[in-house]
N, C-alpha and C positions, 0 to 999 in steps of 0.2 A: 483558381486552380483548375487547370483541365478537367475535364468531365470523363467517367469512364468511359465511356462512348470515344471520348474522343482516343483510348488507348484500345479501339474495336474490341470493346468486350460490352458493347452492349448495356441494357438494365441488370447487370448483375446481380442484383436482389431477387427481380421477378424471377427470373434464370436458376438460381439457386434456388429458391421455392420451389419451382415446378420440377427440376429435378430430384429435389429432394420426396415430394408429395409423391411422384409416380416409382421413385426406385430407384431412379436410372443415376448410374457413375455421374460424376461432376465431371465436367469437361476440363483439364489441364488449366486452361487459361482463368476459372472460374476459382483454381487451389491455391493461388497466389496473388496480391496485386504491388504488381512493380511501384515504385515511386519514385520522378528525378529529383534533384540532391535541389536542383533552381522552382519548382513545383512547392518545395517545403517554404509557410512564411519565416523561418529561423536559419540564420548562418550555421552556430552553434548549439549544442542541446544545453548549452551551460546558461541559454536564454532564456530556456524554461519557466515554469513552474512547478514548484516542487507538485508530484502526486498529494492528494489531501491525507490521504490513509493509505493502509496496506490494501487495497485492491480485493476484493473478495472475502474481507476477515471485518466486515461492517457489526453483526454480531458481538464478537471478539472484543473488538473495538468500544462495543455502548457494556458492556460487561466490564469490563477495567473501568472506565466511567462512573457507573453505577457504586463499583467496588471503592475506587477513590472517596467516594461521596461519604460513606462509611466514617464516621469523627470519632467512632471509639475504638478503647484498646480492643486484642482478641480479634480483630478482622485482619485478613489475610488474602494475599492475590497467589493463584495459582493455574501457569497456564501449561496446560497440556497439549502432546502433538509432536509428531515427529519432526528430528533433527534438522535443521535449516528451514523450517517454516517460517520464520522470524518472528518468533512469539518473546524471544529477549526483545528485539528490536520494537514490538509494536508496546509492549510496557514502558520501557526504556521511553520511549516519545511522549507516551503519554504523561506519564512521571514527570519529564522532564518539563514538557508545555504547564502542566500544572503548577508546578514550583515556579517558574517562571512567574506566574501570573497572581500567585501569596505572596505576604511579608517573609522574610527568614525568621523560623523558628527561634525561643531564646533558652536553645536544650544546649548546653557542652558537653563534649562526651571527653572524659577523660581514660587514657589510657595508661596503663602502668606499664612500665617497661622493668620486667623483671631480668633482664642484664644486671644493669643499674640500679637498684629499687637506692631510695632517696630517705 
């Protein structure tokens, strides 16, 4: 992959350091860094890997962990936080990797259907 150097921007680290240390505005060229589409090793992003976790919510994350670990009745997950932070989501995964990786339980849950009762 090209060097940023070679996109004439220089040591951008040192460069952002030292303007940041003395005060001074970032230079335009230092608030963005372009990337060509031939520079990326992947065609498509669907080449990926998946992220390991939510990004920032490592905490979060060994706290549901911890709480899973929990084998008796009376425990409970409860996660707090504003709207769209994906705190369904990061339980949700957890939950799901877990089960994954036990036997299936030998609980039935039976439902009555009070339409019908039998």
């Amino acid at each position: 992959m090209p060097s940023l150097q070679a996109h004439g921007l220089g040591d951008v680290t040192s460069r952002a350091d030292a303007a940041f240390q003395s005060g001074t505005p970032l230079p335009p060229a230092l608030l963005r860094r372009r990337s060509e589409p031939e520079e990326l090793p992947f065609q498509l992003s669907s080449e990926l890997a998946d992220a390991p976790a939510m990004i920032g919510q490592e905490r979060a994350a060994e706290a549901v962990e911890f709480a899973l670990k929990m084998r008796r009745k009376g425990y409970n997950v409860y996660a707090l936080g504003p709207s769209g932070t994906g705190r369904h989501s990061l339980v949700e995964d957890l939950l799901r990797r877990r089960a994954a990786s036990e036997s299936t339980p030998p609980y039935m849950c039976y439902v009555k259907n009070f339409a019908h009762p039998q």
